[in-house]
N, C-alpha and C positions, 0 to 999 in steps of 0.2 A: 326688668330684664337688662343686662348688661352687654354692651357691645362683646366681650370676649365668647357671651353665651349664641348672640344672635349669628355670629362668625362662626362659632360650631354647627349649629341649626345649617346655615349657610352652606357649609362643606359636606354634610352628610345630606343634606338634599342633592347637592352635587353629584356626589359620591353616586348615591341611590340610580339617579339621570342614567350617570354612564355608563352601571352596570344594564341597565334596562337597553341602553344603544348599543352594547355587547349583544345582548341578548338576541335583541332585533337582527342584527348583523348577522350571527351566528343562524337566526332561524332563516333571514333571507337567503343569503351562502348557500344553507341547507338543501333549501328549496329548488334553486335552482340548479343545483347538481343535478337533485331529482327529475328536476322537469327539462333537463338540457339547456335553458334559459341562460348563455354568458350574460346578459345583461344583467339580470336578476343575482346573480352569483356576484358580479363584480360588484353590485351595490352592497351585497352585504356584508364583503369585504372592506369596503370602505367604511361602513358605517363601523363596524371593530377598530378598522386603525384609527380614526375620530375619536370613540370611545375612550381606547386606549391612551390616546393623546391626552385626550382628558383628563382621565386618571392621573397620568404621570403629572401633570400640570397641577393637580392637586397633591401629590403628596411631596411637590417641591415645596408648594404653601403651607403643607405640615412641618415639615421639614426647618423652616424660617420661621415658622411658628413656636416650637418648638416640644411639639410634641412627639 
């Protein structure tokens, strides 16, 4: 295995991560709209913008990478 291939592996487990912290976020959010819960709500709001952060933060490293 070649460093360039273990760097992809690398990104796309990333990748995978911060879609799933989306996810979470988005079903926290969800929930607590549902259940009147701000606390619940705010958390899963944040976990999206983390998520997101993320994301962006990797597709800089694509980016410089140069794919």
């Amino acid at each position: 295995m070649t460093a360039a291939d273990d760097r992809s592996r690398r990104a796309a487990r990333n990748k995978t991560r911060n879609a799933a912290q989306k996810a979470k976020g988005q079903f926290k959010e969800a929930a607590g709209r549902a259940t009147g819960d701000q606390r619940l709500q705010a958390e899963g709001r944040a976990d999206k913008t983390r998520a997101n952060l993320k994301q962006a933060t990797e597709k800089v490293k694509d980016a410089f990478r140069g794919r």
